[in-house]
C-alpha positions in Angstrom: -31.0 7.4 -2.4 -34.2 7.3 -4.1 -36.4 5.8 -6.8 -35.5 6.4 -10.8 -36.5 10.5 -11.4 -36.2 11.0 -7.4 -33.6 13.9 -8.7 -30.5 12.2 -7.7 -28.3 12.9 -10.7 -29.9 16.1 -10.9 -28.5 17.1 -7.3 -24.4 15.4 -7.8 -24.9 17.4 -11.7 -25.8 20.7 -9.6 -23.3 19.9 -6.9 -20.4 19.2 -9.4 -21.5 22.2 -11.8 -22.9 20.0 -14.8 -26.1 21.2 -14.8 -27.8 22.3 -17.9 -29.0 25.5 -18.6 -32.8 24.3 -18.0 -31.9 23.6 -14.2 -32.6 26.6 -12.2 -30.4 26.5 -9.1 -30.2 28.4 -6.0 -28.0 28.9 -2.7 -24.1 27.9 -2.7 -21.5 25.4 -2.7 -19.2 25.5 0.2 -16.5 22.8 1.4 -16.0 22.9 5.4 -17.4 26.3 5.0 -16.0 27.8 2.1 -17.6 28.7 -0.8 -16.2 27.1 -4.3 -16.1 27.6 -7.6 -15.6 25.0 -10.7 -12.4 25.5 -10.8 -11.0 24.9 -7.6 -13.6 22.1 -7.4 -12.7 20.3 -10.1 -8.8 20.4 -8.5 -9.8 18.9 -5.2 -12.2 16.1 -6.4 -13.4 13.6 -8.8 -16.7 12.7 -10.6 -16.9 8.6 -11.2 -20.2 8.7 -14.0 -22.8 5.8 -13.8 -21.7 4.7 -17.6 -17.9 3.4 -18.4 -16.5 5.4 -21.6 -13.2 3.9 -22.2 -11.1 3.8 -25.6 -11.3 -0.2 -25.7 -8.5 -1.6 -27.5 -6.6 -0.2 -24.7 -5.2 -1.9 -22.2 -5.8 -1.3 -18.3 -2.0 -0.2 -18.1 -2.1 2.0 -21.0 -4.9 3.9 -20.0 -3.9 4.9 -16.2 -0.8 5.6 -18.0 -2.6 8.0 -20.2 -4.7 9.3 -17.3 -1.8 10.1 -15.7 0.4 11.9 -18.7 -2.8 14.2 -18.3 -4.5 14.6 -15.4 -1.4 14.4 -12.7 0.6 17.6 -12.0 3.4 18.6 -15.1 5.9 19.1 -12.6 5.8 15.7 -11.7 8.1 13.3 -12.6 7.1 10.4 -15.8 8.9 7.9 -13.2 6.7 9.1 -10.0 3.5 9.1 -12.2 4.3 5.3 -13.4 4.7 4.5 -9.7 1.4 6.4 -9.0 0.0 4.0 -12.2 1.0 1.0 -10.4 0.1 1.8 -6.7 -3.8 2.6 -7.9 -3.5 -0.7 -10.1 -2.6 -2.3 -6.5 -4.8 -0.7 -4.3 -7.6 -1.4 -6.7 -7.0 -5.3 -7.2 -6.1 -4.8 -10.9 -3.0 -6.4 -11.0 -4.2 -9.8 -12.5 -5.7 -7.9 -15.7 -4.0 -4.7 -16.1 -2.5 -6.0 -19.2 -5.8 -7.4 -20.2 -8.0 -5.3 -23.5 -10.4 -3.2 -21.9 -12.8 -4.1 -24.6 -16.1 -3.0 -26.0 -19.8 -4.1 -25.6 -21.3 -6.6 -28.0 -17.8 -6.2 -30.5 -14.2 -6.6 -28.6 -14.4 -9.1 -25.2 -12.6 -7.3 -22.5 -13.1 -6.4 -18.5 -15.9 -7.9 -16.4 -18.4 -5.9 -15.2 -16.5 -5.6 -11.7 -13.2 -4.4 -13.0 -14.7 -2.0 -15.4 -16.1 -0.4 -12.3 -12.9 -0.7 -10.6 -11.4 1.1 -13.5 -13.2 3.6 -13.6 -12.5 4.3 -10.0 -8.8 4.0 -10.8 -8.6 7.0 -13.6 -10.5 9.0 -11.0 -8.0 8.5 -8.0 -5.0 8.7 -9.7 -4.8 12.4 -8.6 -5.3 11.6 -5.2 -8.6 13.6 -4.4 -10.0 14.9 -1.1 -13.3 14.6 -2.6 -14.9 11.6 -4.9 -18.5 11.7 -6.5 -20.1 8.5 -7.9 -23.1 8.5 -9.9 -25.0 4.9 -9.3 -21.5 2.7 -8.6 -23.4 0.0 -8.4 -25.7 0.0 -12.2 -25.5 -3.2 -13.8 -23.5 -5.2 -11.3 -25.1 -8.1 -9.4 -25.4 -8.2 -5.2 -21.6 -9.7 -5.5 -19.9 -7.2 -7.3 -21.9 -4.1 -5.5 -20.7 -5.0 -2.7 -17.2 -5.4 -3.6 -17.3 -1.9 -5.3 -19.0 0.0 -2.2 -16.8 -2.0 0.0 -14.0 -0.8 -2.2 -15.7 2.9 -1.6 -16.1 2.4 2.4 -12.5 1.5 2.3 -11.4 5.1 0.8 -13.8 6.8 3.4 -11.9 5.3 6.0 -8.3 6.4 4.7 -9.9 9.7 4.7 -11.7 10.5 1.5 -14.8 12.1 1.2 -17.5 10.1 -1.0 -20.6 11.3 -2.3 -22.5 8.5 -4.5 -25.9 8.2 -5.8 -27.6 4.6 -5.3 -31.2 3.4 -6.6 -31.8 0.2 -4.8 -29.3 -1.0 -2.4 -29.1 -4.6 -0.4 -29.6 -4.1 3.4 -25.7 -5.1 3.7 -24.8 -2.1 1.6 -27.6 0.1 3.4 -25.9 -0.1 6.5 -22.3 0.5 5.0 -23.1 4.2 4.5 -22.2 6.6 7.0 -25.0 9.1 6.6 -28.3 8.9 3.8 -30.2 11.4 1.9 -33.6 10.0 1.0 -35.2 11.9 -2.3 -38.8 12.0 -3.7 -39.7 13.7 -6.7 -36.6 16.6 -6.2 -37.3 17.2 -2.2 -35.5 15.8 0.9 -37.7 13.0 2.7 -34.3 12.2 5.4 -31.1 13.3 5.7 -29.0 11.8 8.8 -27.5 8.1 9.9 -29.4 4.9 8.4 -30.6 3.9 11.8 -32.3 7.1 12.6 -33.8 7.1 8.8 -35.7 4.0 10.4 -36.9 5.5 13.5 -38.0 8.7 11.9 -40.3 6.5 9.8 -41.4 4.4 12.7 -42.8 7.7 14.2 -44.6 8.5 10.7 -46.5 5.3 11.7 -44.9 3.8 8.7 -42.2 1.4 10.6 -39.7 -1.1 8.2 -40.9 -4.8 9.1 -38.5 -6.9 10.7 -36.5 -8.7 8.3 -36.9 -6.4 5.5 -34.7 -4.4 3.3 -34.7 -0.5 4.5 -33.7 0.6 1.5 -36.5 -1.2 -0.3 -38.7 -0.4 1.8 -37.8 3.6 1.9 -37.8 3.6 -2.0 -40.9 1.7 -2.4 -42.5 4.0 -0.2 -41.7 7.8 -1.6 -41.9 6.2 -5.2 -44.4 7.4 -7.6 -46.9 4.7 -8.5 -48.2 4.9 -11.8 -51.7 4.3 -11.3 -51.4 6.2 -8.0 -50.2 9.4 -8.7 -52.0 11.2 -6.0 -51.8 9.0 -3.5 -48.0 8.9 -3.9 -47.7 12.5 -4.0 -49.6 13.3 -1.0 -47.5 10.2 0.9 -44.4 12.6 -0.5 -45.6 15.8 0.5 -46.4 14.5 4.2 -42.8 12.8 4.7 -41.3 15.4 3.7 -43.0 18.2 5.0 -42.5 16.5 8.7 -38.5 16.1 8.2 -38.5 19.7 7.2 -40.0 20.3 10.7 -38.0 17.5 12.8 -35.5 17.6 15.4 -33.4 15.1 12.7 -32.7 18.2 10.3 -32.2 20.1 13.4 -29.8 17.9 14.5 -27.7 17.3 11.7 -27.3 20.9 10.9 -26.0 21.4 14.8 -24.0 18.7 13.0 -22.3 20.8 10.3 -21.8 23.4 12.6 -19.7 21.8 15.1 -17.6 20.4 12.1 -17.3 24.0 10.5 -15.5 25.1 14.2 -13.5 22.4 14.5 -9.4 23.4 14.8 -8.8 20.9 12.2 -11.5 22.0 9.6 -10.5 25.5 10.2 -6.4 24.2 8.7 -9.2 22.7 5.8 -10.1 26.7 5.7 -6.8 27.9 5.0 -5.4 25.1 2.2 -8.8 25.4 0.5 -8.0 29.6 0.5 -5.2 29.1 -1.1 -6.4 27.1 -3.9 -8.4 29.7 -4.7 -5.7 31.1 -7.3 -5.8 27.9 -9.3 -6.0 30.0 -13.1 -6.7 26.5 -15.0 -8.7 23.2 -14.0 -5.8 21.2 -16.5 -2.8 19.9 -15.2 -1.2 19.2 -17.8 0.4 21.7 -20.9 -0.8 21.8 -23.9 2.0 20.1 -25.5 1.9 17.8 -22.9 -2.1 16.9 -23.8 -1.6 17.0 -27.6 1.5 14.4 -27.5 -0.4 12.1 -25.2 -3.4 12.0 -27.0 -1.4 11.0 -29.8 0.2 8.7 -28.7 -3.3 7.1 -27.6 -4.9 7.1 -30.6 -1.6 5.4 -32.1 -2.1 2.8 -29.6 -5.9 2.5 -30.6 -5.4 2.3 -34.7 -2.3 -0.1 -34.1 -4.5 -2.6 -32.0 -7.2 -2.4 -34.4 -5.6 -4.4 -37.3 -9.1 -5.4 -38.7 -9.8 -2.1 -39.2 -6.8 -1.0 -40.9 -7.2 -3.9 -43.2 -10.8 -2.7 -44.4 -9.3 0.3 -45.0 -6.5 -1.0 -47.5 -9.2 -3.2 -49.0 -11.4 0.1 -49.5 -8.9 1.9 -51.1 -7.4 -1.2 -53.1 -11.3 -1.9 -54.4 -11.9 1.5 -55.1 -8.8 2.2 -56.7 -9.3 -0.8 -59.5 -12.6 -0.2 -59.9 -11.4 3.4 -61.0 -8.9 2.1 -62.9 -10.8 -0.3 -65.1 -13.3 2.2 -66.1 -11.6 5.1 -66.7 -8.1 3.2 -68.1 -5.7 4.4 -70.7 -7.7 7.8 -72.0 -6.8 9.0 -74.7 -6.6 13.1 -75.7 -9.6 13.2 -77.7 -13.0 14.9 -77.0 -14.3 11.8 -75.8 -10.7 11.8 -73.5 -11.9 14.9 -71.9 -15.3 14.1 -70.2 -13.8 10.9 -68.7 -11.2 12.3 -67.6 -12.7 15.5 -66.1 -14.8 12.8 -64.9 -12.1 10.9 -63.1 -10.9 14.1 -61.7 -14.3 14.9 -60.0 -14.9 11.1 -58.9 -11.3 11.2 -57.3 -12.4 14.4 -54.8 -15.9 13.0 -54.4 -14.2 9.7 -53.1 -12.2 11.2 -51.1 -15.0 13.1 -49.3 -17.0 10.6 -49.1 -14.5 8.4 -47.4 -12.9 10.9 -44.8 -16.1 13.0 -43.9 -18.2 9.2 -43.2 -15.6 8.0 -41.6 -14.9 10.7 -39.1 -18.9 11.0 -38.5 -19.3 7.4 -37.4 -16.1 7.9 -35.0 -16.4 11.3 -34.1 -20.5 11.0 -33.2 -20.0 7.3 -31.3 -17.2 8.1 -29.2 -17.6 12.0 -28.9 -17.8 11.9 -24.6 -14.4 10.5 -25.2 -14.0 13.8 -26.7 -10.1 13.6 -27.8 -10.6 11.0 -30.0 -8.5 11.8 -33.1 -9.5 10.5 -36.3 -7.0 10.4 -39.3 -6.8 9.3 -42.7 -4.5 10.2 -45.0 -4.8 7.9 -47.9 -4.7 8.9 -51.7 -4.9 7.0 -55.1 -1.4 7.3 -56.2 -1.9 4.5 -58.1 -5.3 5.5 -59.9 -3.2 8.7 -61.1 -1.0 6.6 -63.6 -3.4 4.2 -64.6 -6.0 6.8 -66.2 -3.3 8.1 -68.0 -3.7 11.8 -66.3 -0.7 14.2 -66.8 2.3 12.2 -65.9 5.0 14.9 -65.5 6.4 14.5 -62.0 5.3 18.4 -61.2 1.9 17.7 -61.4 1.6 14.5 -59.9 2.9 16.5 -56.8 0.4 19.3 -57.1 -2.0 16.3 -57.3 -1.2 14.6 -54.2 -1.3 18.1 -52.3 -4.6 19.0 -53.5 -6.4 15.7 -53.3 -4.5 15.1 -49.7 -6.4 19.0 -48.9 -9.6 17.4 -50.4 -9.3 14.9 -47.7 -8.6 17.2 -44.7 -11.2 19.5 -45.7 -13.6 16.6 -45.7 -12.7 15.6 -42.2 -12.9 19.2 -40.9 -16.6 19.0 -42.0 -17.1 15.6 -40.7 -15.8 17.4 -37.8 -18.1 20.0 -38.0 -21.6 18.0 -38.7 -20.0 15.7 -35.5 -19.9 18.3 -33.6 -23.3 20.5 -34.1 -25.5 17.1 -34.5 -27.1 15.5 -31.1 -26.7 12.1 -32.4 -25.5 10.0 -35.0 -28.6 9.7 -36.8 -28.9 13.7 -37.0 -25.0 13.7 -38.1 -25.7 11.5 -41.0 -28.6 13.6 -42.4 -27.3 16.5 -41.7 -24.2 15.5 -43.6 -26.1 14.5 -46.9 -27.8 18.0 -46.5 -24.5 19.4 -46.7 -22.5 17.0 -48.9 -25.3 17.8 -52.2 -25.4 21.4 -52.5 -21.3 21.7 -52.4 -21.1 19.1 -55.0 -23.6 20.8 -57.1 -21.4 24.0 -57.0 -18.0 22.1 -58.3 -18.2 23.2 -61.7 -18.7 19.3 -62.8 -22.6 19.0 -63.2 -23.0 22.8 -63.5 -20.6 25.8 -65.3 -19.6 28.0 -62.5 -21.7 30.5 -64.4 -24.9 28.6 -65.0 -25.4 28.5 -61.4 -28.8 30.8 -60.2 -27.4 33.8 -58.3 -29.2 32.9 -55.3 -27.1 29.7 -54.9 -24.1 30.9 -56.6 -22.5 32.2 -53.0 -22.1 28.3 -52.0 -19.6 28.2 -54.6 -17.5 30.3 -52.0 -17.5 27.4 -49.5 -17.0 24.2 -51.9 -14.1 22.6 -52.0 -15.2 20.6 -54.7 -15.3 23.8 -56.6 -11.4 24.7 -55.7 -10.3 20.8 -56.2 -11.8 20.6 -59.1 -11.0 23.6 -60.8 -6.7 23.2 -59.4 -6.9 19.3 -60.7 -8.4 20.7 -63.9 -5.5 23.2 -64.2 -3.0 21.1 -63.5 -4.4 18.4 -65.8 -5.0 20.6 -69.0 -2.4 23.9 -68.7 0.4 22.5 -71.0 -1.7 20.4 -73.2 -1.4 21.8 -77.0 -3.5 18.9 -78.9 -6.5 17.3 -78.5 -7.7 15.1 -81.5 -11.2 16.4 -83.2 -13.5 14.6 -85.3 -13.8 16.5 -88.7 -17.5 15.7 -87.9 -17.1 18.1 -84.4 -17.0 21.7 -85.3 -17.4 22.8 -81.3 -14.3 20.6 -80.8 -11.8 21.5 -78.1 -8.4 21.7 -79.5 -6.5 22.8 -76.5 -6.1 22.5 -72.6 -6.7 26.3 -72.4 -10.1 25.6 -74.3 -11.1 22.6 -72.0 -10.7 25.1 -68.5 -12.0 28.2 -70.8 -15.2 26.1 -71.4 -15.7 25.6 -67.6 -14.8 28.8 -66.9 -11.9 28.1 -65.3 -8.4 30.2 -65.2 -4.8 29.0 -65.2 -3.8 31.9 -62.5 -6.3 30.4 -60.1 -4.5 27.4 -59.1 -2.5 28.8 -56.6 -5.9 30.5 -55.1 -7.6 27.1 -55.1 -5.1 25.6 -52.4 -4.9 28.8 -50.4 -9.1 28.5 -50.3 -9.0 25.0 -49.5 -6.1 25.5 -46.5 -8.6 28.3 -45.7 -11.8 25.9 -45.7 -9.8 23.6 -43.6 -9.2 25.6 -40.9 -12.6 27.5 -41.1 -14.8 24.5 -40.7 -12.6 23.2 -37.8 -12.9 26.0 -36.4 -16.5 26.2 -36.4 -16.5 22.6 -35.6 -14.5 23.6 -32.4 -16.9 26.5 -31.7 -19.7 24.1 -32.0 -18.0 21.6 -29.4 -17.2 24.6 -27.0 -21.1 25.3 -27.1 -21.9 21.6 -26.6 -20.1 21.4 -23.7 -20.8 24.5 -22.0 -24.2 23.7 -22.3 -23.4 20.1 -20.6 
């Protein structure tokens, strides 16, 4: 308990192993004694954060269910982890809405402030844990709900469950609800012990709680940091806690943890913790098991989103007509050529643009979600007949495949930017940094060959380069006649001489989907390795 920057968070990060790498920390973590590591303390408990992240067409059904296919054991049963779903839902006073939309702030109305909470506390203690952090229960609730939700906390205590929660300001009710307090100021300990004592210690500081008054308020109040006061708060901090650090109350609640650590039963705690110490993997679930479930959530998310899909259509349907009347009915004439080299290179720019955007604005505003797949596999099958492009059934086919790899390599770098950006705003800049240079390099604006050397290794990593030289190929290889003007003495007779004048070769096309599988998986994969850093960071 403590004000805002009392180091609250700080200590539950440090205690749970979610520090960053500018925390310095120092002595151990034990549990009735023993020493742990993340793994095995990650299997035994549970970390409720202070903000809700939930996938929010879902409903509160579907998500436990999730939660469950995996975070339970995978040798349990899908009818015992149902049951499980249903007992939390229960237990938790969820029945009324768990078929209700979670919803989303300010876009999709869903849960009450209350039940979110309660949600949250659901996904956690589906597993059953020993041992539950909560990081500020309470933020954003009014007096009613916070003492529902602590209530709902005291409740678990009793049945046995450890619970370790930040709080900023509690009501006197909810003061005196906890079993034992840890007053912070500025990272230090000002009290540790019952809430009664925390009021005597102070009494004898010469700083007593009126009568009538809020303890808590009063406690925070006092050890806060007042901003035109720096010093005199700091030297009110130093004193408190320099005379806890030297009072029989520390002394007393470490006699405390001793007589606990000898106890018979916490010595059984001793040897089920020991044997957890073997645990290889924090995830409960297989792989299989993760990948099939996530599916299956995201299918539930994109079919409850029917707005969405609709823009989509409407997207592709505008696009696709627009593209159509402006590049309709070309004929093979030098005139032919450019628009419909054109049409080619606006057909794998649109498809970047569409799949890379899109999977930034998901990717970057639901990333702590983490999972969140994003797919689209649209393509303009009905742009390809109405430009009049090669119309033999062969090459529509090679068409589809390369401009459906044009779309995946585009989300693997939407991936990417998502991925090694802090924010959305950084994701879309970085993105346009990216998007221009590969563009550039796709043998539309510039010959391959006119490129300056020093830029002419980016060609490497373009797929517009590979998409546009494989359309090209499979657009112009068995064309025999193009008209000429008798006027045009550079005129291009010949298919051959349309690839030939942007230096590309009819062998290549089978290169340019190999590259572009190739670019696929290499940009996910640095995308992955960027997500792996991100999070061992966090």
């Amino acid at each position: 308990m403590g004000s805002s920057g009392a180091g609250k968070t700080t200590l539950l990060n440090s205690l749970t192993f979610r520090s960053d790498r500018t925390v310095t920390e120092t002595g151990v973590r034990t549990i009735n004694g023993v020493p742990v590591n993340r793994k095995l303390l990650t299997a035994i408990s549970a970390y409720v954060q202070q903000h809700e992240l939930f996938i929010g067409t879902l409903t509160i059904w579907e998500h436990l269910v999730f939660q469950a296919l995996v975070r339970m054991d995978r040798h349990i049963p899908y009818e015992k982890r149902i049951a499980r779903v249903e007992q939390v839902i229960k237990d938790l006073s969820l029945e009324k809405c768990k078929n209700s939309i979670i919803g989303v702030t300010g876009e999709l109305k869903g849960l009450s402030g209350g039940e979110m909470k309660r949600l949250s506390f659901a996904s956690e203690v589906l597993t059953d844990p020993p041992l539950i952090f909560c990081d500020e229960p309470t933020s954003g609730l009014d007096s009613f709900m916070a003492h529902n939700v602590i209530g709902m906390l005291k409740n678990m205590a009793s049945n046995g469950k450890t619970i370790i929660c930040t709080i900023h300001q509690p009501s006197s009710e909810i003061y005196y609800m906890f079993d034992r307090i840890m007053l912070m100021a500025s990272g230090r300990t000002a009290f540790f012990g019952v809430p009664n004592e925390a009021i005597t210690f102070f009494k004898t500081l010469g700083v007593g709680c009126p009568k009538n008054h809020n303890p808590a308020d009063f406690f925070v109040q006092l050890l806060a940091i007042v901003p035109s006061q720096e010093l005199r708060s700091c030297k009110t901090i130093d004193t408190v806690c320099e005379e806890y650090e030297c009072s029989l109350y520390k002394y007393s609640e470490i006699i405390y943890q001793k007589k606990l650590f000898s106890s018979k039963k916490l010595s059984w705690s001793r040897l089920h913790l020991d044997g957890l110490q073997n645990i290889s993997s924090p995830y409960k679930a297989s792989w299989t098991e993760q990948l099939s479930a996530v599916l299956w959530r995201s299918w539930l998310s994109v079919k409850k989103e029917p707005a969405l899909v609709r823009i989509r259509l409407a997207e592709t349907i505008i696009v696709a007509l627009m593209m159509s009347f402006f590049f309709y009915d070309q004929h093979l004439d030098q005139d032919g050529v450019i628009s419909i080299n054109g049409a080619i290179y606006l057909c794998i720019t649109v498809m970047t643009y569409q799949n890379m955007w899109s999977v930034i604005n998901v990717f970057c505003s639901e990333l702590p979600v983490f999972l969140r797949e994003h797919h689209n596999g649209m393509y303009r099958t009905d742009v390809y007949f109405l430009i009049g492009l090669n119309p033999k059934f062969i090459h529509f086919i090679i068409a589809i495949i390369l401009i459906s790899l044009v779309s995946q390599v585009a989300v693997s770098v939407g991936y990417l930017v998502s991925c090694a950006s802090v924010n959305l705003r950084v994701a879309l800049f970085m993105s346009a940094v990216t998007y221009m240079p590969f563009m550039l390099c796709g043998g539309f604006f510039l010959n391959i060959e006119s490129i300056p050397s020093y830029f002419r290794w980016l060609s490497i990593f373009s797929w517009y380069k590979y998409a546009n030289e494989g359309l090209q190929i499979n657009q112009w290889s068995d064309i025999e006649s193009i008209q000429c003007s008798s006027l045009n003495t550079t005129c291009l007779r010949t298919g051959d001489d349309v690839l030939k004048s942007n230096s590309f070769v009819y062998s290549n096309i089978i290169t340019d989907i190999i590259s572009l599988l190739l670019l696929i998986v290499g940009f996910r994969f640095l995308a992955f390795l960027s997500l792996l850093v991100k999070t061992s960071r966090n």
